[in-house]
C-alpha positions in Angstrom: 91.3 68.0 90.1 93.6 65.7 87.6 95.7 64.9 91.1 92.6 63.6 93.0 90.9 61.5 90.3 94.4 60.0 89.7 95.0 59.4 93.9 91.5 57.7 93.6 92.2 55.1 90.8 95.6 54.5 93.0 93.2 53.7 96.1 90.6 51.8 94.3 93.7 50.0 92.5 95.0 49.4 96.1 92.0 48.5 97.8 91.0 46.0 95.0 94.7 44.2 94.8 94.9 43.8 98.5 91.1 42.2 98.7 92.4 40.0 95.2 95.7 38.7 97.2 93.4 37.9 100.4 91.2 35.8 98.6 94.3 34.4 96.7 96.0 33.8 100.3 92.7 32.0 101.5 91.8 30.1 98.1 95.4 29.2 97.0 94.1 31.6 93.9 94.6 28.9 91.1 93.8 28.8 87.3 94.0 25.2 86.2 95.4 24.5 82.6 92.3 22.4 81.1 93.6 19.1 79.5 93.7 19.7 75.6 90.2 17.9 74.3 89.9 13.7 74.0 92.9 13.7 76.0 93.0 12.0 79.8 94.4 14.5 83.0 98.0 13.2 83.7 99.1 13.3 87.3 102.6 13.8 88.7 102.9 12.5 92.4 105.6 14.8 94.3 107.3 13.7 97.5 108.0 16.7 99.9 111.0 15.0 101.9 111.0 17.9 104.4 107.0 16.8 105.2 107.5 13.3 104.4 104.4 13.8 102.2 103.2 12.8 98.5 100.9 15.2 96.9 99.2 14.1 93.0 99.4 17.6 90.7 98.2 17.6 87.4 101.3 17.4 84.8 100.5 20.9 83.6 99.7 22.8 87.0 103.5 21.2 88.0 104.9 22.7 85.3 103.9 26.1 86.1 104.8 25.6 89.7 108.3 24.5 88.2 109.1 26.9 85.6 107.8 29.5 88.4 110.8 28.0 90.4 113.8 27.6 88.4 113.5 30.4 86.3 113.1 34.2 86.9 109.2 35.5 85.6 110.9 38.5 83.8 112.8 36.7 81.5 111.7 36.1 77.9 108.7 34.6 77.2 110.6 32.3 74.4 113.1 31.1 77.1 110.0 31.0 79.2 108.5 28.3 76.9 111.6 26.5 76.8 112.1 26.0 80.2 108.0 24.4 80.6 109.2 21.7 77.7 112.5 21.0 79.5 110.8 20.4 82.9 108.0 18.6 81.2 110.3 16.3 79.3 112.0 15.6 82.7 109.2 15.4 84.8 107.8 12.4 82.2 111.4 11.2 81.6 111.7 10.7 85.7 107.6 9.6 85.5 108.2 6.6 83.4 111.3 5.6 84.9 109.9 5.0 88.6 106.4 3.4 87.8 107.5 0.7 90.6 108.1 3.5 93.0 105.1 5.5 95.1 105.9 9.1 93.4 107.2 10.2 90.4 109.7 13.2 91.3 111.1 14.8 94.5 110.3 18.8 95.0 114.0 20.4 95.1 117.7 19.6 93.9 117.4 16.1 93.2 115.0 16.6 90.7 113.0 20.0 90.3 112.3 22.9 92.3 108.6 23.0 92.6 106.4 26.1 94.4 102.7 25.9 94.9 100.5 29.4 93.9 100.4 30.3 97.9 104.0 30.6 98.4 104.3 31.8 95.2 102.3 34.6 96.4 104.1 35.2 99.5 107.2 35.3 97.5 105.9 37.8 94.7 103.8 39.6 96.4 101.8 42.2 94.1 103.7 40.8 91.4 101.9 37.8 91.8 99.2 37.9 88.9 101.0 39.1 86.1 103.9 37.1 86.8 102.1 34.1 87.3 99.5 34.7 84.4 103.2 35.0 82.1 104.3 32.0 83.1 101.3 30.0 83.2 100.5 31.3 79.1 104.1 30.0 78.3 103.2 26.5 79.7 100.1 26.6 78.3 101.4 26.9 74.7 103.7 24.7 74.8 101.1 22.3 76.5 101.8 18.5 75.8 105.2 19.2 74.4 108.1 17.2 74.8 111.9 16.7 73.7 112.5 13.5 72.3 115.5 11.4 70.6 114.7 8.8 68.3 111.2 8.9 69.9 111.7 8.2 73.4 111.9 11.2 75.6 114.9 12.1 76.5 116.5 13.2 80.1 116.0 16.6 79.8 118.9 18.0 82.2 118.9 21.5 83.0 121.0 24.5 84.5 121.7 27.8 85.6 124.2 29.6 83.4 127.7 27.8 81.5 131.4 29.1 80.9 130.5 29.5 77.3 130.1 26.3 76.7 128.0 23.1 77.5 129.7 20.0 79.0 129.3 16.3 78.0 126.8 14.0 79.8 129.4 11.7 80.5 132.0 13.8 82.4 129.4 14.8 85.0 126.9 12.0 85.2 129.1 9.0 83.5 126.1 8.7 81.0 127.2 9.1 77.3 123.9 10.4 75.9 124.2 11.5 72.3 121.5 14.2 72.7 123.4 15.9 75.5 127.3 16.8 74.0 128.8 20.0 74.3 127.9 22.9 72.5 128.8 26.9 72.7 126.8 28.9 74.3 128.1 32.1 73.7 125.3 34.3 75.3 126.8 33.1 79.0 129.6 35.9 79.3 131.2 37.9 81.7 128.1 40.7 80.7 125.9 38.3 83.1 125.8 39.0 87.2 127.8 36.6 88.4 129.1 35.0 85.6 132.7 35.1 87.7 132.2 34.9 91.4 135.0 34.6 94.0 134.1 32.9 97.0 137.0 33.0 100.0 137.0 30.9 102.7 139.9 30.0 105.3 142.3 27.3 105.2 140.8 25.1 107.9 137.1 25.1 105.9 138.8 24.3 102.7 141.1 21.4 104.6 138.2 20.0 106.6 136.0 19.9 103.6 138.2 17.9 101.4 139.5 15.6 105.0 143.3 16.7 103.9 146.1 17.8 106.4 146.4 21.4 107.0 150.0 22.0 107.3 150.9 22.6 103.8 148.4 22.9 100.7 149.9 21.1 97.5 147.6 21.9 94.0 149.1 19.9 91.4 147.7 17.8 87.9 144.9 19.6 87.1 143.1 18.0 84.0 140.6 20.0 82.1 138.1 19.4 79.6 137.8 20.4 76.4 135.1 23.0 77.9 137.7 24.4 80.7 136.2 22.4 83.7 138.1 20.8 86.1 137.4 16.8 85.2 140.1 15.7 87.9 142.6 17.6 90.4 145.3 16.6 92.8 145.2 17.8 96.5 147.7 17.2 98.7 148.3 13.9 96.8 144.4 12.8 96.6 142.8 13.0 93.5 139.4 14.4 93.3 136.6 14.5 90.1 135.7 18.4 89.7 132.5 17.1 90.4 133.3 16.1 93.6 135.5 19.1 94.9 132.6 21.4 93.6 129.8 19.5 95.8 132.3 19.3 98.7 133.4 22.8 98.8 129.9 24.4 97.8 131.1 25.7 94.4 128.8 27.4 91.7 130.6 25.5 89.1 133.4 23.2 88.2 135.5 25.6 85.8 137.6 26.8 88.9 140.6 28.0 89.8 142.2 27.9 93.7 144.6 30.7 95.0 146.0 29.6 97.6 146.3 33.1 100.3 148.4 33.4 103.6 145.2 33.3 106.1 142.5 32.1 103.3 141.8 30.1 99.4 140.0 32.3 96.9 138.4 29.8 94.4 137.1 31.5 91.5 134.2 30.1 89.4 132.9 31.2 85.5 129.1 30.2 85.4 126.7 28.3 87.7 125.2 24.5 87.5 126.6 21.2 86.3 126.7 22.1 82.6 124.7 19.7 81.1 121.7 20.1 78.8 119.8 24.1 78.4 121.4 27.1 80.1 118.4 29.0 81.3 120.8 31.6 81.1 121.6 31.0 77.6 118.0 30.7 76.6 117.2 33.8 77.7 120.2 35.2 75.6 118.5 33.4 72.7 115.3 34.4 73.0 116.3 37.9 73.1 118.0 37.8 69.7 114.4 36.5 68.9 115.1 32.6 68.7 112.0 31.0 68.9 111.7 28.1 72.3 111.8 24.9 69.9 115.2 26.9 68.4 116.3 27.1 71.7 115.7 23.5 72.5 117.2 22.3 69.4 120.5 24.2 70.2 120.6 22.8 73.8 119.4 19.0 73.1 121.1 17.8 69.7 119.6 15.8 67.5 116.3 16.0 69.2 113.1 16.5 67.8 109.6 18.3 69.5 106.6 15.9 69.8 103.0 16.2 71.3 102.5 13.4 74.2 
């Protein structure tokens, strides 16, 4: 008897979620975040370059499609609530920098990865609700929030996972900004999937993506920063930025190392992402060892302070 009530609940359970995720499919099943009271809706206008499109979102729906995007729902709600006032700093920072332009940010790499709730759904599947509902309660309390440096917003960057350590604004983006220096971030380890990765790819690839000659592979003057990354390398007598040999080569990070093989290079990486700003990564390290999200930003973003908009 126990058996059938229990395969019943799992039918009705069934039947109900797959009439729910219909109606989300058809709707584009939404819960708008309310602006907080007295205050005006802000609106973020996204260019899709792939539909040659501009589409206005309000500031808070964005961030939930953003945070939805650059960081995995399960991890901690803390790091959760970090990552909404990172990409709401950024969003705003990038807002108030192109007021002569016709949108404000670009959906993907150049600025933020961005996913509307209907391919959110597609991608989660059943998964969708709670995972959305999680990350739409972390924006919401964090709503209006912003990182600033001596009152002005600052440029929130952003990444995946470091070497350990953070890298200086400067020796990736040739900006010295004081909120954005080097700190440890000991809870990017080797523990991490990923943290080292290997990627191997023949001679002629690595020759023809760097426009060298072929015939003999010379590695030499290799400077690195205080952090470990390569700033500048030597191949076959041109010199390179790390920067440049990791966008060239498709690398997940500039503290490399090249092994030069009979048939093939082996380039080994430690972490993923420019370095500069939050590890998301590293947040959710923090979080876990119960450091609350404006502890998190604090670490991350120097100097800075958290301030309603």
């Amino acid at each position: 008897m126990r058996n059938k009530i229990l395969l019943a609940v799992v039918f009705v359970l069934v039947v109900t979620l797959g009439v729910v995720l219909k109606y989300a499919d058809t709707h584009n099943y939404t819960i708008p975040i309310p602006p907080e009271e007295g205050k005006p809706i802000t609106y973020i206008r996204l260019l899709d370059e792939k539909e040659n499109k501009i589409t206005e979102v309000s500031l808070e729906d964005y961030i939930v499609g953003v945070v939805a995007s650059e960081m995995p729902a399960y991890f901690e709600v803390e790091a959760l609530k970090a990552q909404a006032v990172a990409a709401r700093t950024y969003a705003l920072y990038k807002k108030n920098a192109r007021q002569e332009l016709n949108y404000d940010l670009i959906i993907g790499t150049k600025d933020q990865a961005y996913k509307d709730n209907k391919t959110l759904l597609s991608q989660w599947g059943i998964n969708f609700f709670p995972n959305y509902l999680k990350i739409r309660d972390a924006v919401k309390e964090t709503q209006g929030e912003v990182v600033t440096y001596n009152g002005e917003i600052i440029n929130a960057f952003y990444f995946s996972m470091s070497n350990g350590y953070t890298e200086n604004s400067e020796l990736v983006f040739k900006e010295d900004l004081p909120y954005l220096n080097s700190v440890e971030s000991k809870w990017d380890n080797d523990s991490l999937n990923n943290y080292e990765f290997t990627k191997n790819i023949s001679k002629e690839e690595f020759c023809s993506s760097l426009e060298i000659p072929c015939d003999i592979i010379n590695i030499e003057n290799i400077e690195r920063t205080s952090t470990n990354r390569v700033n500048t390398i030597t191949i076959n007598e041109k010199t390179w930025k790390g920067t440049e040999v990791r966008t060239k080569l498709g690398l997940r990070s500039t503290d490399f190392t090249i092994d030069i093989k009979e048939n093939e290079i082996s380039i080994t990486t430690k972490g993923y992402g420019h370095g500069v700003g939050m590890s998301q990564y590293g947040a959710n390290g923090m979080a876990k060892e119960n450091y609350k999200y404006d502890e998190i930003l604090e670490h991350y973003y120097q100097n800075t302070k958290i301030q309603k908009i």
